[in-house]
N, C-alpha and C positions, 0 to 999 in steps of 0.2 A: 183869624179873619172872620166878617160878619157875612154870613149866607142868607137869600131867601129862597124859602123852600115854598109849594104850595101846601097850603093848611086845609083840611075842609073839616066845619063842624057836623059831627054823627051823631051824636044823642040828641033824642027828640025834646029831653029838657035837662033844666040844670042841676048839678049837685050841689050839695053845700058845701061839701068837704070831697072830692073826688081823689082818690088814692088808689095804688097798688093793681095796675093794672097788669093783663097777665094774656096771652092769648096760648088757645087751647087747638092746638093743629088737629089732631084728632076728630074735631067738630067742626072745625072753622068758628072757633068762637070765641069770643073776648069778654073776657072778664073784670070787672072792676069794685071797689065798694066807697061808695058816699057814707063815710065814717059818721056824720053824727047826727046821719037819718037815718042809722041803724040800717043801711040796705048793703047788699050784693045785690048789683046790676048785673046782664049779660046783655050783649048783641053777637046775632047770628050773621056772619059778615054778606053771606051771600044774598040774603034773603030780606035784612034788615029788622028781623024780628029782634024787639028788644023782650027782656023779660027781670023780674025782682024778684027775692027771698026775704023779708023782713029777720032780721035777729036781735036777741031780747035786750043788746048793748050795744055802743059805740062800739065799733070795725075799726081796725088798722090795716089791715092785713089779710091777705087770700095766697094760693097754692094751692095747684096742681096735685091730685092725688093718681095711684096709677089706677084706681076703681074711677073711670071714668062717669062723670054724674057727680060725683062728692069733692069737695075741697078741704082744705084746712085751714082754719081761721084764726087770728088774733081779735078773741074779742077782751072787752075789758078787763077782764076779770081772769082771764086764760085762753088756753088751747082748746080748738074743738077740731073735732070732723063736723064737716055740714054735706046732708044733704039736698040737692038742687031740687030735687024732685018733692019730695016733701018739707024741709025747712027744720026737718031733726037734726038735733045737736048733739054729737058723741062724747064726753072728755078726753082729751088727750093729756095734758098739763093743767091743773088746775091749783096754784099756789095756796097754802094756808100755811096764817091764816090768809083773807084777804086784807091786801093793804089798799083801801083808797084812794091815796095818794098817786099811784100810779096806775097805767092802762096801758097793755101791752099796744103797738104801733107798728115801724115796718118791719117786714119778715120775706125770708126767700129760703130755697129750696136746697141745697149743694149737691154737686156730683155726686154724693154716695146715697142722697133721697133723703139727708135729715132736714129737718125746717127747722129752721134760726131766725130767731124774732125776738125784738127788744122791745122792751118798756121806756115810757119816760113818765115823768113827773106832770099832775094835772096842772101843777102851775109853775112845768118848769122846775121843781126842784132835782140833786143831782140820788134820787132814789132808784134811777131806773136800771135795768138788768139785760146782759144779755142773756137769752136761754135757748138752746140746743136740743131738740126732740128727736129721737131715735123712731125707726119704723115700729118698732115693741113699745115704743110712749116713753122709753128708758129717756131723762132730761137731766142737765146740766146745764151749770150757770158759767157760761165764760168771760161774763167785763161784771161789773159793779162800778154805782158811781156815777149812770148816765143820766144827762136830760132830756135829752129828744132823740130817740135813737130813730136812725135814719142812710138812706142811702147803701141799704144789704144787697148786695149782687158777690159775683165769682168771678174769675177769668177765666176763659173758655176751657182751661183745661183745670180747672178746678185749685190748684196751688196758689191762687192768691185769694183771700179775702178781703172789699173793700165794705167799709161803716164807714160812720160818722155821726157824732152828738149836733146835731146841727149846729146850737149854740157858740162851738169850739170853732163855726165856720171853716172846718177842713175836712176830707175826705181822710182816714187812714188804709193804710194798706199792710195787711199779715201774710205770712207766709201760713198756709192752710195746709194741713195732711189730713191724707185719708182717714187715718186713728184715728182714735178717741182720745186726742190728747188737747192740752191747753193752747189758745192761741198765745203767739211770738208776739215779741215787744215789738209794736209797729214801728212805720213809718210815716209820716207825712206825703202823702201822696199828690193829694191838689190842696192848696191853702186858696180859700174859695173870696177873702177878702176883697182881693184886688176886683173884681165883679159886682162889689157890694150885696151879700146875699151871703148867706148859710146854704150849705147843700141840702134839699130833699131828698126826693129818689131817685134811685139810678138805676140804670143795666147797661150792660155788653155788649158787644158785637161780634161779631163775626172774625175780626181782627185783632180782637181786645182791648179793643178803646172802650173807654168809660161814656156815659150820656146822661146828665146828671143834670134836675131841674134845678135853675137858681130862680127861687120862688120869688126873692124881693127884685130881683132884677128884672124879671120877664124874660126870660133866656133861658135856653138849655145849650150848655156848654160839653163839646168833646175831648177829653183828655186822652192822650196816650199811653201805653206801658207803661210807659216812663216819666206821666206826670203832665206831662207838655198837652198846651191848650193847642188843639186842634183846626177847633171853628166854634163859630159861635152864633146859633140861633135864635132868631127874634121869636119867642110866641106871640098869636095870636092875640092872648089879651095877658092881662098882668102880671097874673099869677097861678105859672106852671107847676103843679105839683109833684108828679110822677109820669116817666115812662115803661114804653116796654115797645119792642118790634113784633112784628107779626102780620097780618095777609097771608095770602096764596105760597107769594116767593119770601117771605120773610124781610119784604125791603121797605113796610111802613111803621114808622114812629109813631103809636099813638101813645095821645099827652091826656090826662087828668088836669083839672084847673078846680080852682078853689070860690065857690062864689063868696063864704062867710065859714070860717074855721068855727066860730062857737064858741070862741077862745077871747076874741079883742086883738089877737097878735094878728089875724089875716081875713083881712075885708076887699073883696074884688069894687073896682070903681068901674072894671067894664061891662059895655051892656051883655056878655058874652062870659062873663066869669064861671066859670060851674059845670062849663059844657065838656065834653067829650071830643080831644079832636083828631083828626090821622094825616100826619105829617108825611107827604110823598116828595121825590126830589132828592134824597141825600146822596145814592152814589154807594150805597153798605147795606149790607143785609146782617140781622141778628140770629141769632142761636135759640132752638126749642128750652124753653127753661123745664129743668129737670122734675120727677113728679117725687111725691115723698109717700115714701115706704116701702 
Protein backbone atom coordinates (compact mmCIF):
# COMPACT_ATOMS: atom_id res chain seq x y z
CA UNK A 1 0.00 0.00 0.00
CA UNK A 2 0.92 3.79 -0.68
CA UNK A 3 1.06 5.92 2.77
CA UNK A 4 1.20 9.77 3.40
CA UNK A 5 3.14 10.62 6.22
CA UNK A 6 3.96 14.30 7.37
CA UNK A 7 7.46 15.36 6.07
CA UNK A 8 9.04 18.45 7.41
CA UNK A 9 12.30 19.76 6.04
CA UNK A 10 15.33 20.35 8.87
CA UNK A 11 18.40 21.36 7.56
CA UNK A 12 18.97 24.79 7.05
CA UNK A 13 20.43 24.01 3.50
CA UNK A 14 21.13 21.64 0.86
CA UNK A 15 23.57 18.79 0.43
CA UNK A 16 24.86 17.65 -2.63
CA UNK A 17 25.15 14.12 -1.81
CA UNK A 18 23.28 13.56 1.61
CA UNK A 19 23.91 9.94 2.99
CA UNK A 20 24.32 7.83 6.11
CA UNK A 21 22.36 9.26 8.44
CA UNK A 22 22.66 8.09 11.97
CA UNK A 23 21.05 9.61 15.34
CA UNK A 24 23.11 9.65 18.54
CA UNK A 25 20.44 9.09 21.67
CA UNK A 26 23.17 9.84 24.08
CA UNK A 27 23.14 13.59 22.79
CA UNK A 28 19.95 13.96 20.99
CA UNK A 29 21.71 14.18 18.02
CA UNK A 30 21.78 13.32 14.27
CA UNK A 31 24.32 12.83 12.22
CA UNK A 32 24.77 12.70 8.54
CA UNK A 33 27.55 13.36 5.91
CA UNK A 34 27.22 15.17 2.34
CA UNK A 35 29.64 12.81 0.71
CA UNK A 36 31.22 14.99 -2.06
CA UNK A 37 31.39 18.19 -0.01
CA UNK A 38 33.67 16.29 1.93
CA UNK A 39 31.37 17.30 5.35
CA UNK A 40 29.96 15.54 8.49
CA UNK A 41 26.90 17.56 9.41
CA UNK A 42 25.23 17.17 12.90
CA UNK A 43 21.84 18.84 14.18
CA UNK A 44 21.17 19.04 17.89
CA UNK A 45 17.41 17.98 17.80
CA UNK A 46 16.27 19.85 20.68
CA UNK A 47 17.81 22.89 20.24
CA UNK A 48 18.31 23.12 16.34
CA UNK A 49 21.85 23.82 16.54
CA UNK A 50 23.33 22.59 13.29
CA UNK A 51 27.21 22.12 13.14
CA UNK A 52 30.09 20.62 10.26
CA UNK A 53 33.50 18.85 10.32
CA UNK A 54 35.23 19.37 7.04
CA UNK A 55 37.40 15.86 5.87
CA UNK A 56 40.21 15.74 3.60
CA UNK A 57 37.81 13.33 1.00
CA UNK A 58 34.69 12.29 -0.31
CA UNK A 59 32.47 10.47 2.82
CA UNK A 60 30.33 7.55 2.43
CA UNK A 61 29.79 6.71 5.61
CA UNK A 62 29.60 7.49 9.52
CA UNK A 63 29.06 5.32 13.00
CA UNK A 64 28.71 5.53 16.20
CA UNK A 65 31.63 5.04 18.32
CA UNK A 66 31.22 4.17 22.28
CA UNK A 67 33.90 7.35 23.00
CA UNK A 68 31.16 9.52 22.56
CA UNK A 69 32.37 12.92 20.44
CA UNK A 70 34.14 10.52 17.84
CA UNK A 71 32.80 8.50 15.06
CA UNK A 72 34.14 6.27 12.31
CA UNK A 73 34.22 6.98 8.90
CA UNK A 74 34.46 5.65 5.41
CA UNK A 75 36.30 8.07 3.65
CA UNK A 76 37.93 7.42 0.27
CA UNK A 77 40.67 6.02 0.67
CA UNK A 78 39.76 4.06 4.20
CA UNK A 79 38.70 3.79 7.68
CA UNK A 80 39.18 6.43 10.11
CA UNK A 81 38.23 7.47 13.70
CA UNK A 82 37.18 11.27 13.57
CA UNK A 83 36.96 13.55 15.84
CA UNK A 84 33.84 15.96 16.31
CA UNK A 85 35.56 18.30 18.28
CA UNK A 86 38.57 18.88 16.59
CA UNK A 87 38.23 17.18 12.99
CA UNK A 88 41.44 14.67 13.69
CA UNK A 89 41.62 11.68 11.81
CA UNK A 90 42.73 8.35 13.39
CA UNK A 91 43.50 5.29 10.83
CA UNK A 92 41.73 2.38 11.41
CA UNK A 93 41.74 0.41 7.90
CA UNK A 94 43.81 1.93 5.44
CA UNK A 95 44.24 -0.38 2.18
CA UNK A 96 47.57 -0.58 0.34
CA UNK A 97 48.38 0.06 -1.92
CA UNK A 98 45.72 2.69 -2.84
CA UNK A 99 43.43 1.79 -5.51
CA UNK A 100 41.73 4.79 -7.16
CA UNK A 101 39.29 3.28 -8.73
CA UNK A 102 37.28 2.72 -5.77
CA UNK A 103 35.95 4.74 -2.52
CA UNK A 104 34.79 3.13 0.26
CA UNK A 105 30.67 3.96 0.60
CA UNK A 106 28.04 2.67 2.99
CA UNK A 107 28.83 1.19 6.28
CA UNK A 108 27.04 0.10 9.51
CA UNK A 109 27.77 -1.03 12.96
CA UNK A 110 26.77 -4.89 14.06
CA UNK A 111 25.76 -6.23 17.40
CA UNK A 112 29.10 -7.24 18.45
CA UNK A 113 30.42 -3.29 17.65
CA UNK A 114 32.40 -4.14 14.37
CA UNK A 115 31.85 -1.54 11.40
CA UNK A 116 31.26 -3.08 7.98
CA UNK A 117 31.68 -0.95 5.07
CA UNK A 118 31.91 -1.46 1.43
CA UNK A 119 33.59 0.06 -1.57
CA UNK A 120 32.47 0.55 -4.98
CA UNK A 121 33.72 1.42 -8.13
CA UNK A 122 34.28 5.40 -9.15
CA UNK A 123 32.50 4.59 -12.33
CA UNK A 124 30.68 1.75 -11.34
CA UNK A 125 33.17 -0.78 -12.10
CA UNK A 126 32.70 -4.44 -10.13
CA UNK A 127 36.12 -3.59 -7.90
CA UNK A 128 34.56 -2.95 -4.92
CA UNK A 129 34.87 -4.79 -1.44
CA UNK A 130 33.23 -5.66 1.43
CA UNK A 131 35.36 -5.03 4.65
CA UNK A 132 34.76 -5.81 8.34
CA UNK A 133 36.82 -3.85 11.16
CA UNK A 134 37.17 -5.34 14.59
CA UNK A 135 37.22 -2.96 17.88
CA UNK A 136 41.38 -3.75 17.73
CA UNK A 137 41.36 -2.30 13.77
CA UNK A 138 41.83 -6.28 13.17
CA UNK A 139 39.82 -6.13 9.18
CA UNK A 140 38.75 -8.66 6.80
CA UNK A 141 37.25 -8.75 3.49
CA UNK A 142 33.98 -10.54 3.15
CA UNK A 143 32.32 -10.06 -0.68
CA UNK A 144 34.54 -9.15 -3.65
CA UNK A 145 33.23 -8.16 -6.95
CA UNK A 146 31.03 -5.09 -5.76
CA UNK A 147 29.80 -1.95 -7.59
CA UNK A 148 27.93 0.07 -5.43
CA UNK A 149 27.72 -1.35 -2.15
CA UNK A 150 24.77 -0.18 -0.47
CA UNK A 151 21.85 -0.61 1.79
CA UNK A 152 24.12 -2.31 5.24
CA UNK A 153 21.97 -2.65 8.26
CA UNK A 154 21.12 -5.98 10.67
CA UNK A 155 17.99 -7.45 12.12
CA UNK A 156 17.39 -6.47 15.45
CA UNK A 157 18.77 -9.41 16.81
CA UNK A 158 21.76 -9.21 14.92
CA UNK A 159 21.52 -12.96 12.85
CA UNK A 160 20.66 -11.48 9.52
CA UNK A 161 22.78 -9.39 7.47
CA UNK A 162 21.20 -7.23 4.71
CA UNK A 163 23.43 -5.41 1.45
CA UNK A 164 23.00 -4.91 -1.69
CA UNK A 165 25.34 -3.81 -5.08
CA UNK A 166 22.76 -1.40 -5.92
CA UNK A 167 23.23 -2.10 -9.63
CA UNK A 168 21.99 -5.87 -9.03
CA UNK A 169 18.73 -3.74 -7.89
CA UNK A 170 18.02 -6.23 -4.99
CA UNK A 171 18.57 -6.31 -1.34
CA UNK A 172 20.36 -9.68 -0.11
CA UNK A 173 19.98 -11.23 3.03
CA UNK A 174 22.78 -13.69 5.17
CA UNK A 175 22.55 -15.31 7.84
CA UNK A 176 25.24 -13.48 10.21
CA UNK A 177 27.17 -14.90 13.40
CA UNK A 178 28.60 -13.51 16.10
CA UNK A 179 32.36 -15.17 15.03
CA UNK A 180 34.59 -14.18 12.88
CA UNK A 181 33.44 -16.32 10.32
CA UNK A 182 32.53 -15.89 6.50
CA UNK A 183 29.28 -14.77 5.39
CA UNK A 184 26.58 -17.61 4.06
CA UNK A 185 25.49 -17.73 0.46
CA UNK A 186 22.69 -15.35 0.51
CA UNK A 187 19.34 -14.96 -0.46
CA UNK A 188 17.40 -12.72 -2.41
CA UNK A 189 15.53 -10.87 -0.02
CA UNK A 190 13.61 -7.82 -1.90
CA UNK A 191 14.17 -7.77 -5.81
CA UNK A 192 13.87 -3.84 -5.95
CA UNK A 193 12.94 -3.93 -9.80
CA UNK A 194 9.47 -4.06 -9.78
CA UNK A 195 9.67 -0.14 -8.19
CA UNK A 196 11.92 0.84 -10.87
CA UNK A 197 14.93 1.77 -8.65
CA UNK A 198 18.22 -0.01 -7.15
CA UNK A 199 18.11 -0.06 -3.39
CA UNK A 200 20.22 2.78 -1.46
CA UNK A 201 20.17 2.82 2.15
CA UNK A 202 18.48 1.09 4.54
CA UNK A 203 17.59 0.39 8.37
CA UNK A 204 15.35 -1.49 10.78
CA UNK A 205 12.82 -1.31 12.96
CA UNK A 206 11.79 -2.11 15.85
CA UNK A 207 9.92 -5.29 14.36
CA UNK A 208 12.42 -5.96 11.72
CA UNK A 209 11.24 -4.60 8.69
CA UNK A 210 13.46 -3.32 6.44
CA UNK A 211 13.22 0.68 5.19
CA UNK A 212 15.05 1.07 2.33
CA UNK A 213 15.36 4.43 -0.15
CA UNK A 214 14.39 3.66 -3.76
CA UNK A 215 16.34 6.60 -5.02
CA UNK A 216 15.10 6.55 -8.77
CA UNK A 217 11.68 6.15 -7.69
CA UNK A 218 11.16 8.70 -5.01
CA UNK A 219 9.98 6.29 -2.37
CA UNK A 220 11.05 4.42 0.58
CA UNK A 221 9.65 1.10 0.56
CA UNK A 222 9.03 -1.26 3.88
CA UNK A 223 9.83 -4.95 3.46
CA UNK A 224 9.20 -7.50 5.99
CA UNK A 225 11.14 -10.68 7.55
CA UNK A 226 10.12 -12.26 4.91
CA UNK A 227 10.63 -10.08 1.92
CA UNK A 228 7.07 -8.92 1.43
CA UNK A 229 6.44 -5.04 0.62
CA UNK A 230 4.84 -3.61 3.40
CA UNK A 231 3.95 0.01 2.31
CA UNK A 232 5.28 2.37 0.49
CA UNK A 233 6.20 6.08 0.85
CA UNK A 234 6.16 9.05 -1.36
CA UNK A 235 9.28 11.30 -0.49
CA UNK A 236 9.23 14.66 -0.36
CA UNK A 237 11.15 15.26 -3.45
CA UNK A 238 12.85 12.76 -5.97
CA UNK A 239 15.57 11.42 -4.76
CA UNK A 240 15.70 9.66 -1.24
CA UNK A 241 18.89 8.58 -0.39
CA UNK A 242 19.24 7.15 3.07
CA UNK A 243 17.36 6.52 6.23
CA UNK A 244 17.59 6.04 9.80
CA UNK A 245 15.03 6.44 12.98
CA UNK A 246 15.53 8.37 15.76
CA UNK A 247 13.94 11.48 18.06
CA UNK A 248 12.96 11.36 21.75
CA UNK A 249 10.84 7.95 21.26
CA UNK A 250 12.63 6.70 18.32
CA UNK A 251 9.47 7.02 16.07
CA UNK A 252 10.90 9.62 13.30
CA UNK A 253 12.36 8.53 9.91
CA UNK A 254 14.70 10.88 8.91
CA UNK A 255 15.62 10.89 4.99
CA UNK A 256 18.86 12.13 3.35
CA UNK A 257 18.06 13.52 -0.40
CA UNK A 258 20.54 14.02 -3.01
CA UNK A 259 20.64 17.34 -4.77
CA UNK A 260 23.80 16.37 -7.45
CA UNK A 261 25.64 13.08 -6.77
CA UNK A 262 28.92 14.47 -8.69
CA UNK A 263 28.63 11.40 -10.53
CA UNK A 264 26.04 12.31 -13.86
CA UNK A 265 24.11 9.09 -12.46
CA UNK A 266 21.99 11.47 -9.81
CA UNK A 267 20.61 14.91 -10.33
CA UNK A 268 17.72 16.33 -8.09
CA UNK A 269 15.02 18.24 -10.44
CA UNK A 270 13.35 19.40 -7.08
CA UNK A 271 13.58 22.66 -5.72
CA UNK A 272 14.09 20.80 -2.26
CA UNK A 273 16.64 18.12 -3.43
CA UNK A 274 19.63 17.98 -0.84
CA UNK A 275 17.82 18.80 2.13
CA UNK A 276 17.37 16.94 5.35
CA UNK A 277 14.02 15.77 6.09
CA UNK A 278 12.00 13.97 9.38
CA UNK A 279 9.41 11.87 8.42
CA UNK A 280 6.67 11.50 11.39
CA UNK A 281 3.26 9.41 11.05
CA UNK A 282 4.42 5.88 10.45
CA UNK A 283 3.02 3.89 13.33
CA UNK A 284 6.82 1.98 14.30
CA UNK A 285 9.69 2.96 16.23
CA UNK A 286 13.38 1.93 15.45
CA UNK A 287 16.31 0.46 17.42
CA UNK A 288 19.53 2.50 18.98
CA UNK A 289 22.05 1.48 16.12
CA UNK A 290 25.01 -0.30 17.85
CA UNK A 291 28.30 1.82 18.56
CA UNK A 292 31.75 0.26 17.31
CA UNK A 293 34.34 -0.94 19.59
Amino acid sequence: MTITVTATRISPSPDMLGESPIWDDRLGRLYWVDGVSCLVRYLDYATDRVGEVKVPSIIGSLALCQESGRLIVGLADGIYLLSIADGTLEPVYVPEPVNERVRFNDGKVDRQGRFLCGTMGVFAEPEGTLIRVSGDGEAECLATGIRISNSVCFSPSGDTFYFADSLDRAIRAYHYSPEREPLTEPRIHVDTRPYHSGPDGATVDSEGCIWVSLVQAGKIGRFTPEGKLDRLVEAPVDMPSCVTFGGPDMSILFMTTIKDSGSGRAISRHPYGGYLFALEGLGVTGIPEPLYG
